[in-house]
N, C-alpha and C positions, 0 to 999 in steps of 0.2 A: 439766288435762284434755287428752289429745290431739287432734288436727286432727277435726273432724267431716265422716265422710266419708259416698259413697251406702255404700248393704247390697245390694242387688240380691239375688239368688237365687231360689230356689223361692218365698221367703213374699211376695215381691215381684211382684204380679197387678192386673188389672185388672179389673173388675167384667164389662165388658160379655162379656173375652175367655173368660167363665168360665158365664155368662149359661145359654146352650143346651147348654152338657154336663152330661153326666153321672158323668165321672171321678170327681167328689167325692160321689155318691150309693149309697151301700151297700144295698143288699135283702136281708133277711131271707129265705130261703126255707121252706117248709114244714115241712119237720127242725126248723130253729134254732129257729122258734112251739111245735114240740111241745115241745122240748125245755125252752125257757122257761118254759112251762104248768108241766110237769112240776117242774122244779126251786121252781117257786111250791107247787105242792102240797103237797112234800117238807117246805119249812119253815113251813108253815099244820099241819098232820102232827104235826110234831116241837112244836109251842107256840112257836115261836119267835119273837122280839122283833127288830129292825131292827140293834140291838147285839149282837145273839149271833149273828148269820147270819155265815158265813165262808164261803170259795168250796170247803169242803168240804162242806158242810150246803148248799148252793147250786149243786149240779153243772151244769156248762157243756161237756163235754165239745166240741160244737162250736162254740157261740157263743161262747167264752171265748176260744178264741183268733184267733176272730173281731174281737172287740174290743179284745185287746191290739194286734192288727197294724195297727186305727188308729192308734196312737200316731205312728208311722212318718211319716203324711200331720199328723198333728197336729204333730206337734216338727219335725220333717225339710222338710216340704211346704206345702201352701197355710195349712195350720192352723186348716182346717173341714173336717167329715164329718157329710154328716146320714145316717142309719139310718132304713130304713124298714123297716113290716111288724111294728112291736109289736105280740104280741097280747093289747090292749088291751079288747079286746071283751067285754060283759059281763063284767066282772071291777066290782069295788066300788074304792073310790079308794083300800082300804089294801091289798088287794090288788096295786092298780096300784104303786103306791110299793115293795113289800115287793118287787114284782120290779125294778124300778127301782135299788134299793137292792142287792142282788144281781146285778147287771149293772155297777153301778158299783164295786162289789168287783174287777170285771178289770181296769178301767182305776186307780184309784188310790185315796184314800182320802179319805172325807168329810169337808170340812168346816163346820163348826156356820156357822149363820145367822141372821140377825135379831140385833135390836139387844143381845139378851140372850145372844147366843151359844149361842142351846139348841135353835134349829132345826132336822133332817135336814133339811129341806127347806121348800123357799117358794115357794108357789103364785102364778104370777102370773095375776090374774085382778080385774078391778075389784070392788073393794071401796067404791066412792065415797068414795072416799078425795084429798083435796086435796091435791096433788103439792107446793105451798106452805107445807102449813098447821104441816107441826110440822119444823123443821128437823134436832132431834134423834133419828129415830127413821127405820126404813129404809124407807120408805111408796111407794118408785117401781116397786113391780112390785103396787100395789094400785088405782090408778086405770088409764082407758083413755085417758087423754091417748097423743100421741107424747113419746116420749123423747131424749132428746140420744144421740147417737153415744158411748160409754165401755168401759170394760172394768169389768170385774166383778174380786173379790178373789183369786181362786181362780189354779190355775194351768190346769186346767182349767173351762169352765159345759158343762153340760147341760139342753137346755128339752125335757119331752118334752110332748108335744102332746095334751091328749085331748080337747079338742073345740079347732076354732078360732072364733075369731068371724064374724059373720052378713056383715059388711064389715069392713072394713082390717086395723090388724095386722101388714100385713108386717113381717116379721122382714128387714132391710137389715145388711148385713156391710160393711168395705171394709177391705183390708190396711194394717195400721198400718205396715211399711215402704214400702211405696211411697208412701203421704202422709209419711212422713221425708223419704224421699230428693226427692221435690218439692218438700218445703220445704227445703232443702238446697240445692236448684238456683235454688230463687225468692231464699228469704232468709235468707244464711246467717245471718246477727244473731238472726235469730228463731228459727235452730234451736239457737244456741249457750245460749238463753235457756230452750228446753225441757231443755236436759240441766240446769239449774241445780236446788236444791230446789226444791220449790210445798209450801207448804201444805196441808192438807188434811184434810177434816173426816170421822171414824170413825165419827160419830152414836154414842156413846156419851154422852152429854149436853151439858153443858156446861162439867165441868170440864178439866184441862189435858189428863188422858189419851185428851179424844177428838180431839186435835188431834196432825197429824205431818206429817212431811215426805217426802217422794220427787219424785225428776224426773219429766218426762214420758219420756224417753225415755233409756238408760243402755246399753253397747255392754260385754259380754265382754270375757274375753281372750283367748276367738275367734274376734270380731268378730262375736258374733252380739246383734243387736237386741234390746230387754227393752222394749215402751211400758207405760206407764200411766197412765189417762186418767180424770177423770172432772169436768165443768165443773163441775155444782151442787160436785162435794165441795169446790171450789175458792171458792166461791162462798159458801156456809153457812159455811165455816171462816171465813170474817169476822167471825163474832159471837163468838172467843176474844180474852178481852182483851190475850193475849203475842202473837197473829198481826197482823203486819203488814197493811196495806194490798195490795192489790195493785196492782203497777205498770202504767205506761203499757204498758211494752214485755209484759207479760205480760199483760194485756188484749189486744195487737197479736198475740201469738203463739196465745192462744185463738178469734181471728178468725180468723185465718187456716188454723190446725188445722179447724176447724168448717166454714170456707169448701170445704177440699178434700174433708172427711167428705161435705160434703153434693150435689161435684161426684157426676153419673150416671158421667163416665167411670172411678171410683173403685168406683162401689158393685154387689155383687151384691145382687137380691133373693130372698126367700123365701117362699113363702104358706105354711105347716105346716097339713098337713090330720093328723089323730088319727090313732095308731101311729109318727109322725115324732119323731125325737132328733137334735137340732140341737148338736152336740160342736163348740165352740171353745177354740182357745187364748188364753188371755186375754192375752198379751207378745207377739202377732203378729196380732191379729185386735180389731179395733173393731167393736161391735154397734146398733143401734138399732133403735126402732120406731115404726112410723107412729101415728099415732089408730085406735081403732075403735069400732064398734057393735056392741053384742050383740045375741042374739038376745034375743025376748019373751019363750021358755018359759028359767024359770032352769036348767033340768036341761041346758040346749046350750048357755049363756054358754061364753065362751072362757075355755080354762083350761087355762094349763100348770104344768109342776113343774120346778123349776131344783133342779139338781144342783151344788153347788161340789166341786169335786175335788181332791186335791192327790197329785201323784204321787211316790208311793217311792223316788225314784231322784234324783242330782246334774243338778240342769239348771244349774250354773254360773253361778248368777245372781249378777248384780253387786251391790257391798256396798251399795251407794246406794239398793235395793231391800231393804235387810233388813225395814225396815218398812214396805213397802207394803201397801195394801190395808185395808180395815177390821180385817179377822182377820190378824194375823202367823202366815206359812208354816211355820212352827215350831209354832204350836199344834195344826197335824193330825198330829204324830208325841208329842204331851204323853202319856204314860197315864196 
């Protein structure tokens, strides 16, 4: 492995210095709602299924390349855009999705979800669901506990918002290189220990193939940053009987990963109020969320729909990420 150096650049921010702008906030304007409407109509019209919608049968004329021209701030730039102004309004939930899903057609291409791989989409929304109770099954966007700081499988996540909850919630971000390059400067032992494998668990049950390896953090060859992150998956991969233990120093380097995730000077926050689409990069951008409370009437519970994306195009990712993630990056180009 070569010298482990800082990354600095654009995806390298600070929570607070990002806090009160609005650079990273996109508006829908009045056009781009009809427009949406309409293209939802188009394929409710035609009979159309979630797998047969094409961004031909889903006309975008201006929001289409509205949304491509994220990609730029996603890959290029900070590697968050949230989207306002979906028009979410009276519309029923497969409605909502069925434009969701047509929107997501500009930016890249879906990939399946949940443990069975057959998901378009996963609702996070508490389910009373015990974030403990079943180690093999994907159950962390079903309760309203908070969440650890991780990245998601995808190359792009999408949460769109249709109600939030009564309190908490927030949705907290912080840039996965500039917690590199701190721990770079803090301790370089510890970061030479995230580029190693980690274990890690796919929740695909208990036999060998739910278990795999990738670093926490893997650098191009040109020099651009890849993280991946996720404690519990580190943490449940304990119960494969070939997965090692994990070490002192890897317990130390999770500490401390966690320690900067959870520093204010790292983190942006987010409250997603309904019509909001929260687009991160999942190789430059660490997510998490607070606890909350829902509301009493069940029709306002808080409830979002995440999008996993995986885009068309060569992002140069390092070998040592071939099998990252729950879903391997290759399974969204299978036909």
């Amino acid at each position: 492995m070569s010298v482990i150096t800082e990354i600095g650049g654009p995806t390298s921010w600070m929570g607070p210095d990002l806090q009160d702008s609005d650079e990273w906030i996109l508006e829908l304007a009045e056009p781009h709602r009809r427009e949406l409407l309409a293209a939802l109509a188009s394929v409710e019209d035609a009979g159309l299924d979630f797998l047969e919608i094409t961004r031909e049968s889903f006309p975008l004329p201006r929001v289409g390349p509205l949304l491509r021209s994220m990609l730029d701030d996603l890959l290029e730039g900070r590697g968050f855009v949230l989207l306002r102004g979906v028009p979410i309004e009276g519309l029923s939930e497969r409605q909502i999705e069925l434009m969701y899903w047509g929107m997501g057609l500009y930016i890249g291409i879906c990939l399946p979800q949940g443990a069975e791989g057959t998901d378009l989409f996963a609702h996070v929304r508490d389910e009373g669901v015990d974030r403990h109770a079943n180690y093999g099954g994907g159950l962390l966007n079903r309760h309203s506990g908070a969440l650890p700081f991780h990245t998601d499988t995808s190359d792009i996540v999408g949460l769109l918002c249709i109600h939030p909850a009564m309190r908490g919630g927030t949705s907290t971000i912080v840039s996965a290189v500039a917690v590199h390059d701190e721990i770079v400067r803090r301790r370089p032992d510890l970061a030479a220990v995230m580029y190693e494998p980690w274990w890690f668990d796919r929740k695909r049950g208990d036999g060998p193939d739910s278990f795999a390896q990738c670093p926490i953090y893997a650098v191009n060859d040109e020099g651009r940053l890849f993280g991946f992150y996720g404690p519990d998956l580190y943490k449940t991969a304990q119960r494969g009987e070939h997965v090692p233990d994990l070490t002192d120093e890897q317990w130390e380097a999770m500490a401390l990963i966690d320690e900067l995730n959870a520093s204010p000077e790292h983190q942006l926050h987010m409250d997603f109020q309904a019509g909001e689409i929260q687009f991160i990069n999942n190789y430059s951008v660490m997510h998490s969320r607070t606890a909350y409370e829902d509301h009493p009437d069940p029709a306002l519970r808080r409830d979002l729909i995440r999008l996993w994306l995986t885009l068309d195009q060569d992002l140069n990712i390092p070998e040592e990420f071939n099998e990252r993630g729950l879903k391997t990056r290759s399974s969204a180009f299978a036909a």
